[in-house]
C-alpha positions as CSV (number, residue, x, y, z in Angstrom):
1,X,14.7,-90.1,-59.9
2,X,11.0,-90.0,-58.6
3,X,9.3,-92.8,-60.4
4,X,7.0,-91.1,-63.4
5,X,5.0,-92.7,-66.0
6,X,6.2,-93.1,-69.5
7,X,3.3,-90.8,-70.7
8,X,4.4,-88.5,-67.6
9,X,7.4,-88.3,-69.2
10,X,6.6,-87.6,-72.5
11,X,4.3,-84.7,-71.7
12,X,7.3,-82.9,-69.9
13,X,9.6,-83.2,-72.6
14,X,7.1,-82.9,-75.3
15,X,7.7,-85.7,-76.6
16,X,5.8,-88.7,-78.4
17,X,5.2,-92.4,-77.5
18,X,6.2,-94.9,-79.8
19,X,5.8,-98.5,-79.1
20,X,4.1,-97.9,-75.9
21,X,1.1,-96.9,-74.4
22,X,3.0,-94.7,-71.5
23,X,1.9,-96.9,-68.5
24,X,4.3,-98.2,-67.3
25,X,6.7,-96.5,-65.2
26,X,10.5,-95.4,-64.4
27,X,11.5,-96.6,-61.5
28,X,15.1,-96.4,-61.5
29,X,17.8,-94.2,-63.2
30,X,18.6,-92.7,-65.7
31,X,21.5,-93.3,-67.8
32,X,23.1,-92.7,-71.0
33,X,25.1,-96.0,-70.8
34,X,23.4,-99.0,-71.8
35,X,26.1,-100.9,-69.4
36,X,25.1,-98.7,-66.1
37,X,21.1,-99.2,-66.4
38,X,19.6,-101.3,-63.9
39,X,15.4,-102.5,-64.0
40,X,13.3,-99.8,-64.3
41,X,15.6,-97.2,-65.6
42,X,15.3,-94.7,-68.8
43,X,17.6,-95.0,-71.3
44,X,19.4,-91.6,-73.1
45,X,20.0,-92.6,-77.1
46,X,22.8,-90.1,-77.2
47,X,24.4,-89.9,-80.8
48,X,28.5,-89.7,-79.9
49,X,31.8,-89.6,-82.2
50,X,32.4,-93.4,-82.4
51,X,28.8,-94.6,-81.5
52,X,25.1,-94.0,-81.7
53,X,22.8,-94.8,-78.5
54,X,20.2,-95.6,-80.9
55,X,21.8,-98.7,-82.0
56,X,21.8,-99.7,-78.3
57,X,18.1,-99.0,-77.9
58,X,17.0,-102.9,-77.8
59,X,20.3,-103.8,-75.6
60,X,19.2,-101.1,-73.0
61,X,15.4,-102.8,-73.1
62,X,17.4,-105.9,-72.2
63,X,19.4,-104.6,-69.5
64,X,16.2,-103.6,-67.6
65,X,15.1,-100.2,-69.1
66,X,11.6,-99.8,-69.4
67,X,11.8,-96.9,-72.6
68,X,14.1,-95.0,-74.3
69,X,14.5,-91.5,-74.8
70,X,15.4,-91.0,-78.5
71,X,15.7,-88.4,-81.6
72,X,14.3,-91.1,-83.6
73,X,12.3,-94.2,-83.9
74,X,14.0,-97.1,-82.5
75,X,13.1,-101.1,-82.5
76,X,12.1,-100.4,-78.6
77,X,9.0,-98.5,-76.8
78,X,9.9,-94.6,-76.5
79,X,9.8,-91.3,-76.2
80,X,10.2,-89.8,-79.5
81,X,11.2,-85.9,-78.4
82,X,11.3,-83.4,-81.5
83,X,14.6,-81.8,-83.5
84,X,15.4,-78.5,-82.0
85,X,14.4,-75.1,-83.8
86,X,16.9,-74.0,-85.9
87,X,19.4,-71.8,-83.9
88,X,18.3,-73.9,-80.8
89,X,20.5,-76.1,-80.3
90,X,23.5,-75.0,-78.5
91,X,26.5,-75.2,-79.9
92,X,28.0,-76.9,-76.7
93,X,25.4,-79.6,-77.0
94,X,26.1,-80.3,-80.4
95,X,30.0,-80.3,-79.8
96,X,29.2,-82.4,-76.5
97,X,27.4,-85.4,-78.7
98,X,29.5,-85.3,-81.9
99,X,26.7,-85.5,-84.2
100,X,25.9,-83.8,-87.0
101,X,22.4,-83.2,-87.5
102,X,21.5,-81.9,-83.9
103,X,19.9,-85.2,-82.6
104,X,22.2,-84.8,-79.8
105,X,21.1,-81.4,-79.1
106,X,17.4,-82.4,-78.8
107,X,17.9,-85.1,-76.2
108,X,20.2,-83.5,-73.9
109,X,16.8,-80.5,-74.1
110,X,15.0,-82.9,-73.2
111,X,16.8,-84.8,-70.4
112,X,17.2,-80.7,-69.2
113,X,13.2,-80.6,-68.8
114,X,13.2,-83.6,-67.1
115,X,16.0,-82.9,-64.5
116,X,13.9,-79.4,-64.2
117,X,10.6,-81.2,-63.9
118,X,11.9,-83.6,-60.9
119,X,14.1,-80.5,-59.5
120,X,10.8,-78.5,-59.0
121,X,8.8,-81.5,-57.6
122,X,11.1,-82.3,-55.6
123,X,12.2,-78.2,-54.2
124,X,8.5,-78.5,-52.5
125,X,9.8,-81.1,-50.2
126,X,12.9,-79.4,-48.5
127,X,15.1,-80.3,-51.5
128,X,17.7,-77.6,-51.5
129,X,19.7,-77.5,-54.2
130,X,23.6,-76.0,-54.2
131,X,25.4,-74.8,-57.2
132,X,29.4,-74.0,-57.2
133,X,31.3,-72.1,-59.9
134,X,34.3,-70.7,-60.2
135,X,37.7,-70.5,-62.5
136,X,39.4,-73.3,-60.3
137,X,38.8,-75.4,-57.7
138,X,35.1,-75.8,-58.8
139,X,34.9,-80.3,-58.1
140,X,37.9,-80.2,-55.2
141,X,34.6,-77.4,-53.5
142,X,32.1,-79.5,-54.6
143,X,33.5,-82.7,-53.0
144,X,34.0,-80.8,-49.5
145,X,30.2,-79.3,-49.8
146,X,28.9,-83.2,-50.4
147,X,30.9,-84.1,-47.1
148,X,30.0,-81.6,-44.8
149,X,26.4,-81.9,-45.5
150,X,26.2,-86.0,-45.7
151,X,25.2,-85.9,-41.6
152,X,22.7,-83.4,-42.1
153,X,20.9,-85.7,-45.1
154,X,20.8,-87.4,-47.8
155,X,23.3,-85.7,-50.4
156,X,23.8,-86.2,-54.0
157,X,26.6,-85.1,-56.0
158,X,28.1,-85.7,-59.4
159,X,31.1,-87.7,-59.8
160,X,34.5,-85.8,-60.7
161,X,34.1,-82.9,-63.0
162,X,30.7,-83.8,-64.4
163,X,29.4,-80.3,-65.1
164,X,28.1,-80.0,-68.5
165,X,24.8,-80.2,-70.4
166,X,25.2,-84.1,-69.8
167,X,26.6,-84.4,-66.6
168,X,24.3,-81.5,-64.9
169,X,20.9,-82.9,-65.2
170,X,21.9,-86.5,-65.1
171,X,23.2,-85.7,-61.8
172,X,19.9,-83.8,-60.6
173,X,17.9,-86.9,-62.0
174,X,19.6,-89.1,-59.4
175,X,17.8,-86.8,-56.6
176,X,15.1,-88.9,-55.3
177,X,12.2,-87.8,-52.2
178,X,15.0,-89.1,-49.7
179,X,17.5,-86.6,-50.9
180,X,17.7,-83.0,-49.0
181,X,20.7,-81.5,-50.7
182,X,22.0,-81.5,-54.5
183,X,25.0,-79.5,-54.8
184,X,26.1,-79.0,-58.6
185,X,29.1,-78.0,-60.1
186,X,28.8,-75.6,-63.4
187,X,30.9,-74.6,-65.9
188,X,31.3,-72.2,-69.0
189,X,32.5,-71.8,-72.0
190,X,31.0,-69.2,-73.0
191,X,28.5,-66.4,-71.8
192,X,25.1,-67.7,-70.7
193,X,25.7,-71.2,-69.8
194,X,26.2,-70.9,-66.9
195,X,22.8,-69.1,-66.8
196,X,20.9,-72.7,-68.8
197,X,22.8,-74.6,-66.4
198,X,21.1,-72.8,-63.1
199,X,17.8,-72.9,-65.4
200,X,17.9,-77.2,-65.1
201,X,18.3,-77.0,-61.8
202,X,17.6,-73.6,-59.9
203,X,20.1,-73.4,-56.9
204,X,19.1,-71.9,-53.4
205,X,22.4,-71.1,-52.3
206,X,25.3,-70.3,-55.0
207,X,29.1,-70.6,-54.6
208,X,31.2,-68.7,-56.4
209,X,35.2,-69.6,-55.4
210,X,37.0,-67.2,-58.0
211,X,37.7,-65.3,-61.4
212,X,40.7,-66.5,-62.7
213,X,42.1,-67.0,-66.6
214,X,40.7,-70.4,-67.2
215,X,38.9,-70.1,-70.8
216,X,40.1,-66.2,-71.1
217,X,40.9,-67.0,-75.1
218,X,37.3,-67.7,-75.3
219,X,35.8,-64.9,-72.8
220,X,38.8,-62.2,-73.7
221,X,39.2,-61.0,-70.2
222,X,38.8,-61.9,-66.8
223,X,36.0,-59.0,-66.5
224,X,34.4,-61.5,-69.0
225,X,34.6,-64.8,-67.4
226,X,33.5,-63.0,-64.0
227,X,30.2,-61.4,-66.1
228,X,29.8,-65.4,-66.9
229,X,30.1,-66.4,-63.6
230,X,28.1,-64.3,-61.6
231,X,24.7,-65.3,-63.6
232,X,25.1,-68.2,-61.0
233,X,24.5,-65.5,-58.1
234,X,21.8,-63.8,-60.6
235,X,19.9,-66.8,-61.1
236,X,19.4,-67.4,-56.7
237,X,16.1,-66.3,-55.8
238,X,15.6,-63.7,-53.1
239,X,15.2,-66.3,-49.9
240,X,18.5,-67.9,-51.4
241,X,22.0,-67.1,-50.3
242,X,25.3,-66.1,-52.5
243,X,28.3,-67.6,-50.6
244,X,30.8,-65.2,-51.7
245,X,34.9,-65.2,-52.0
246,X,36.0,-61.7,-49.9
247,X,39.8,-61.8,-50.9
248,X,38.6,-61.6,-54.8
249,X,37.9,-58.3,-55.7
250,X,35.6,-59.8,-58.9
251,X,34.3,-62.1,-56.7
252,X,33.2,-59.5,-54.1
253,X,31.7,-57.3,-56.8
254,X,28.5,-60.0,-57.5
255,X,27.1,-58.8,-54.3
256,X,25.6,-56.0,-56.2
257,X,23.9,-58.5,-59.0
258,X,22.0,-60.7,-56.7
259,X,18.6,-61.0,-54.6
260,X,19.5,-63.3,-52.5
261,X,21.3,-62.6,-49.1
262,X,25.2,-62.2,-49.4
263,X,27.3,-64.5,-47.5
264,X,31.6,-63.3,-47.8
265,X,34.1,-66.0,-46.9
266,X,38.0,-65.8,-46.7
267,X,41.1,-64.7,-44.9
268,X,39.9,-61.1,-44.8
269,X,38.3,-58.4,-42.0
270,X,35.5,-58.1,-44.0
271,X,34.3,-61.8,-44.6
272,X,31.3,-63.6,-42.3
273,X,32.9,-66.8,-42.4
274,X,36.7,-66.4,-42.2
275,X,40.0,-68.3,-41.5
276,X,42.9,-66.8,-39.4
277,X,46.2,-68.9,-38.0
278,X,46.7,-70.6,-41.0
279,X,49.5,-72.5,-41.4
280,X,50.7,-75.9,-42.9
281,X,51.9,-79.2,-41.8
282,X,55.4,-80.5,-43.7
283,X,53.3,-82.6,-46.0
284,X,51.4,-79.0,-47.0
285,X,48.0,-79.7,-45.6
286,X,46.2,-76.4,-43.9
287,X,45.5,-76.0,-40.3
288,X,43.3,-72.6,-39.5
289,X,41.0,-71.3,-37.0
290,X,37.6,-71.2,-38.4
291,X,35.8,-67.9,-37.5
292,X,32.0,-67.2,-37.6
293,X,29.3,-64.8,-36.0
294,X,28.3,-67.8,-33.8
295,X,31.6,-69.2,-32.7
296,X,34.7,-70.6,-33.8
297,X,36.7,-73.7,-33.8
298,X,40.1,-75.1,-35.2
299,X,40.2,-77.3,-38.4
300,X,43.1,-79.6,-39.9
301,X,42.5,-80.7,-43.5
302,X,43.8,-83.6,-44.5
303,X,44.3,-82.3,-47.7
304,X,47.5,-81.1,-49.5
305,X,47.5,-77.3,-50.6
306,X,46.8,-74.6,-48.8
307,X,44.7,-73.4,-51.6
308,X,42.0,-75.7,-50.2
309,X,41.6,-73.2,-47.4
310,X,39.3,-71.0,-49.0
311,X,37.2,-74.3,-50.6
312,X,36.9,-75.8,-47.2
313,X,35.6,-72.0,-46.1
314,X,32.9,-72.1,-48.8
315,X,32.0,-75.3,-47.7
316,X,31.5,-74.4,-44.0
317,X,29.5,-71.6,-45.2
318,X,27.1,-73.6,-46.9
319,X,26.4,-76.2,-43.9
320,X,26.1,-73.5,-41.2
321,X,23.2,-72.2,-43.8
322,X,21.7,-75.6,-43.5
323,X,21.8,-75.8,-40.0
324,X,25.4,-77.0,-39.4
325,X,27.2,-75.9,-36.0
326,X,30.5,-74.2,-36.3
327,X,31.7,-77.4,-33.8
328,X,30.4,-80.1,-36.2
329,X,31.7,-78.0,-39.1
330,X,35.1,-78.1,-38.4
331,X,34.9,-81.6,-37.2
332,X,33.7,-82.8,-40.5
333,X,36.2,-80.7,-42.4
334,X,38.8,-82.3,-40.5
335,X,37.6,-85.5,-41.8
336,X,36.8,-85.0,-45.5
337,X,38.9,-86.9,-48.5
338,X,39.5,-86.4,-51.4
339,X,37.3,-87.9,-54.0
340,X,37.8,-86.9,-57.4
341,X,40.5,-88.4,-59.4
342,X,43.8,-87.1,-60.4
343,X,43.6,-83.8,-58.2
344,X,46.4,-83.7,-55.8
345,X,46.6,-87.6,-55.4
346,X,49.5,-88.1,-53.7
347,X,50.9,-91.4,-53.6
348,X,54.7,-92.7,-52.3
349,X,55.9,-95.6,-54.0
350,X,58.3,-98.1,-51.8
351,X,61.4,-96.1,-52.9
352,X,60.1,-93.3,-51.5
353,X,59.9,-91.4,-54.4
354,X,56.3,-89.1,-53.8
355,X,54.4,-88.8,-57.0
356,X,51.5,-85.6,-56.5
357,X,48.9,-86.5,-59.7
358,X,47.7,-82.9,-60.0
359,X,47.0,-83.8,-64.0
360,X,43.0,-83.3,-64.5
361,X,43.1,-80.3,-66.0
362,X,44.9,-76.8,-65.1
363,X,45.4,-73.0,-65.8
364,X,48.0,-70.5,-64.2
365,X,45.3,-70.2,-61.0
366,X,45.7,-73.7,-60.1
367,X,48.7,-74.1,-61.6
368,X,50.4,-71.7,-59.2
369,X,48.7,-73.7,-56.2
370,X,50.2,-76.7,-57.0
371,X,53.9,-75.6,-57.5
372,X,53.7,-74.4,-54.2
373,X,52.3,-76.6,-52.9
374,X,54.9,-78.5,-54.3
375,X,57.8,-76.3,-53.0
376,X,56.2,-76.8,-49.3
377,X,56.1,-80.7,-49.9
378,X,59.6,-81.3,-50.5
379,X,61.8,-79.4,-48.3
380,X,64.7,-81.1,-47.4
381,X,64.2,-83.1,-50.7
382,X,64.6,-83.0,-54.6
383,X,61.4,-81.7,-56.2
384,X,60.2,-82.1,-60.0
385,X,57.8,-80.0,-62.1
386,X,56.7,-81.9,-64.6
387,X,53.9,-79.6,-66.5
388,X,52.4,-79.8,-69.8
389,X,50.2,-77.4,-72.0
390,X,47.7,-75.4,-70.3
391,X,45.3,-74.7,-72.6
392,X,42.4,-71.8,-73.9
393,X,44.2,-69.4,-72.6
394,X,44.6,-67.3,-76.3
395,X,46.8,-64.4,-76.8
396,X,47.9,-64.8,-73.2
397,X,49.2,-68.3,-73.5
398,X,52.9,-67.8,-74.1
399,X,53.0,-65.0,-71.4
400,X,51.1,-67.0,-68.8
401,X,53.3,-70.4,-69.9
402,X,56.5,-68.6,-69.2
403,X,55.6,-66.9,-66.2
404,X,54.8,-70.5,-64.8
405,X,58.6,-71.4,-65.7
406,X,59.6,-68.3,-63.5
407,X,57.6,-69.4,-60.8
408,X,59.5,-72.8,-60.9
409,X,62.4,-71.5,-60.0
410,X,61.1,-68.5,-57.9
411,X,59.5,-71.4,-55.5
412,X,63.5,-73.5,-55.5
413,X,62.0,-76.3,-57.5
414,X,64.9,-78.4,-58.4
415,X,63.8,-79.7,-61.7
416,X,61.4,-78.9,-64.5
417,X,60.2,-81.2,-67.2
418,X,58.2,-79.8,-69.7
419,X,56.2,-81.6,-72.1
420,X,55.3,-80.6,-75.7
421,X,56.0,-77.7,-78.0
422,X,52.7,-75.8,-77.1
423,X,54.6,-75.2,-73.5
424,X,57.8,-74.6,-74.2
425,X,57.2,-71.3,-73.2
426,X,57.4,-72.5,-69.4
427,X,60.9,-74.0,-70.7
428,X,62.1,-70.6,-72.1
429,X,60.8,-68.8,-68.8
430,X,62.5,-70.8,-66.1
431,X,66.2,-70.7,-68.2
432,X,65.8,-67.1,-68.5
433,X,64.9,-66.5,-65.1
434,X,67.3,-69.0,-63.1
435,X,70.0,-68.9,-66.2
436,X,69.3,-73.0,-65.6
437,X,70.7,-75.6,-67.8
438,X,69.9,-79.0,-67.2
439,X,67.4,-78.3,-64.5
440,X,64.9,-77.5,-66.8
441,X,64.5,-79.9,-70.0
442,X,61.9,-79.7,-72.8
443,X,60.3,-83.2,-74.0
444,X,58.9,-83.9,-76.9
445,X,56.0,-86.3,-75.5
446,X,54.8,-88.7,-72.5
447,X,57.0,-91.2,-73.7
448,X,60.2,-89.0,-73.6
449,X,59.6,-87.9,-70.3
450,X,58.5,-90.9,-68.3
451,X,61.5,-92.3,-69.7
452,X,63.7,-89.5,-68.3
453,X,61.9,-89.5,-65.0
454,X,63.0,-93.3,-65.0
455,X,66.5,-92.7,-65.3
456,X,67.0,-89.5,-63.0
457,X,64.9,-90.3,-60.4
458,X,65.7,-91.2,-56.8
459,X,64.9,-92.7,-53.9
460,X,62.5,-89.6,-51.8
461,X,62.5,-87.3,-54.5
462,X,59.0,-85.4,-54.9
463,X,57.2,-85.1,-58.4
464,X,54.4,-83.0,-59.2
465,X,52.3,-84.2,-62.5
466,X,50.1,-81.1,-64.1
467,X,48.5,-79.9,-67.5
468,X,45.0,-79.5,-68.8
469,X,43.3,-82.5,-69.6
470,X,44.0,-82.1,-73.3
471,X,47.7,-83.1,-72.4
472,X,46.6,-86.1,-70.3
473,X,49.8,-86.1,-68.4
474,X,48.2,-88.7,-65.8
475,X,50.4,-91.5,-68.0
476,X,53.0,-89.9,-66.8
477,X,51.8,-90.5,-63.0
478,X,50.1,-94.0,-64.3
479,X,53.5,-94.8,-65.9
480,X,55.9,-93.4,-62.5
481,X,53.0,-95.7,-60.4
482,X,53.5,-99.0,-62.2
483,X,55.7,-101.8,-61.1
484,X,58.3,-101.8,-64.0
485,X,58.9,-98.3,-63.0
486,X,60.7,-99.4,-60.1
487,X,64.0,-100.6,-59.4
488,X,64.0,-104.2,-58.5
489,X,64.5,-104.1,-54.9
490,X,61.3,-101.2,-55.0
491,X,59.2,-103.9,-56.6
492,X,60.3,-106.5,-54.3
493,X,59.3,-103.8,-51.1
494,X,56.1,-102.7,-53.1
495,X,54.7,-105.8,-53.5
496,X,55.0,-107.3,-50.1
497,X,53.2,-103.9,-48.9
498,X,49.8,-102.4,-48.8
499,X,48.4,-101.9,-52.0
């Protein structure tokens, strides 16, 4: 953050000082966990479920902090900032913190004028900031966007999926006079956040990958979520640029609502920045040609899908705004990792049994992806769905659950697990389409079907892990990863290896 007075501080946020008289100064971050501050930082007294940040207030002082920023008076100098009007707080903010009373609500308002505050200063001195949206795919873009623009300066990025009223300005507050490029991931629940979101930190050049059915219980239609999403393109001023996905038709359409110049990107004629050639290794990771007005080049992602084609387009398109050549661009794109967890990990114990920990979250978008990537994985060996719940989907959830289950069998996956009576749906869809018997099997729980993978598995055998987050199906991956999961002579070959 760039280093602000306590009284600095207060006066953005309109807040009070209490047990200070605002001299001294933040010089480091700021954090919402008493366990991450380091000297000079600003504490957040966040009210949660099982704890209050206020009770913290005198540990974070001890830690290094130099204030907190609280609902209330703590033993500790802060900022006191004041409750939210009534009807103010937003219900995400309140359901975010857990507490009751809206205490929540009215720091995470104030950490948002903050993050705007040092967002503005900070816009006057080249800082460009980058937002990405979209029904899936959203951190997997954001992670290639903070790669490709690392060698042209300093970059800052949130970890994993940190995209909410917390995670968005925390993340702008780590921007600092060194950085030149903040790219932000946002996310919605509902109409107009994604609009507060862009408020905290206006972008310059907005992504938007897709409109899928992620959240269509609570928007009611895809022409919903895509009204949501395109207030990311609305919200770009009119030197700023909207990095658009041709090959979606709802996608396309925010051309019309924005200022700012219109950038298309995908397989299509139509888009500036397109792919052609595309093909995939046996391991499913996407070589293509990349295509532009100023050249082209070939690219090999090391990534597994070929659904990260179009990411790694909207990527490209953002560094060749910022001064990227089309040479460098695929260079670096051939280069990238991934770096969020549990999103197409793929990991091959010593038996040789592949485990792909897709489990973060999902919805039938992504969920498609990865069963075929899946399929493309394991030719020539046994494959295993093993897919859970995917939730918010509404009215359409039993419908999009056993079309998932048809697609399982469509693809000439050879088993299906399913876990949980919420999607048994995918069960009932795969035995009606394939007439299967044991290949598809309904579990109760983790428990049930780690300890069927254990039995049935074998040596090569391929196993995709997926469900929204709710489900957390990573113990299943966790559980298939860990030593006692292997036969003996595994172990015995998996510890002498690398690690």
């Amino acid at each position: 953050m760039i280093e602000l007075s306590l009284a600095e501080i207060a006066e953005v946020v309109g807040g009070r000082l209490h047990n200070t008289d605002g001299t001294p100064r933040v010089t480091g971050s700021v954090e919402f966990d008493s366990r991450q501050l380091t000297p000079g930082g600003l504490f957040l007294a966040l009210p949660g479920q099982k704890v209050d940040g206020h009770d913290f207030a005198a540990k974070a002082i001890e830690s290094g902090a130099v204030a907190v920023l609280a609902a209330r008076e703590v033993d500790a100098p802060a900022i006191i900032v004041p409750p939210l009007a009534e009807g103010e707080a937003h219900e995400r903010s309140v359901a975010l913190t857990g507490d009751k009373d809206g205490a929540g609500a009215s720091v995470l308002a104030a950490l948002a004028k903050l993050a705007r505050h040092v967002v503005q200063t900070l816009s006057g001195d080249h800082l460009t900031v980058v937002g990405v949206t979209g029904s899936s795919g959203k951190t997997s873009t954001k992670d290639l966007i903070a790669q490709v623009l690392e060698p042209l300066g300093t970059t800052i990025a949130p970890p994993g999926s940190f995209n909410n009223e917390l995670g968005h300005p925390w993340t702008a507050l780590r921007a600092d006079a060194s950085t030149r490029h903040l790219v932000l991931e946002l996310s919605a629940r509902g109409p107009g956040h994604i609009a507060e979101l862009a408020a905290i930190a206006p972008p310059k050049i907005g992504v938007v990958l897709n409109v899928g059915t992620a959240h269509v219980g609570e928007f009611g239609s895809r022409e919903g979520i895509a009204k949501t999403k395109g207030e990311l393109v609305e919200a770009l001023p009119e030197d700023g640029v909207a990095i658009l996905n041709a090959d979606d038709p709802l996608v396309a359409a925010m051309a019309s609502r924005t200022k700012a110049r219109v950038v298309f990107v995908g397989e299509s004629a139509s888009a500036h920045v397109r792919a052609t050639d595309v093909t995939l290794d046996d391991q499913a990771r996407a070589s293509f040609r990349l295509i532009t007005a100023d050249g082209e080049a070939g690219v090999k992602l090391p990534l597994f899908g070929e659904h990260h084609v179009g990411n790694a387009l909207s990527a490209a398109a953002v560094a060749l705004e910022l001064g990227a050549s089309v040479e460098d661009v695929a260079a670096w794109l051939s280069a990238v990792e991934r770096r969020s967890a549990r999103r197409m990990e793929v990991t091959t114990r010593a038996d040789g049994v592949t485990i792909v920990n897709d489990s973060f979250n999902a919805n039938p978008e992504s969920m498609r992806a990865a069963l075929k990537t899946l399929a493309s994985m394991s030719e020539g060996r046994r494959s295993w769905a093993v897919l859970g719940v995917m939730g918010e989907l509404g009215s359409d959830s039993v419908t999009a659950h056993d079309e998932i289950g048809r697609l399982v069998v469509r693809l000439n996956i050879k088993k299906l697990v399913v876990i949980g009576p919420e999607a048994a749906a995918m069960h009932q869809g795969a035995t009606q389409e394939g007439s299967w018997g044991e290949e598809s099997m309904l579990v109760p729980d983790v428990e049930a079907a780690v300890a069927l993978l254990h039995d049935q598995l074998r040596p090569q055998d391929v196993v995709l892990v997926k469900a929204s987050k709710a489900a957390a199906l990573w113990r299943v991956a966790d559980a298939l990863l860990s030593p006692e999961q292997l036969s003996p002579e595994s172990q015995e070959r998996s510890n002498g290896g690398d690690a």
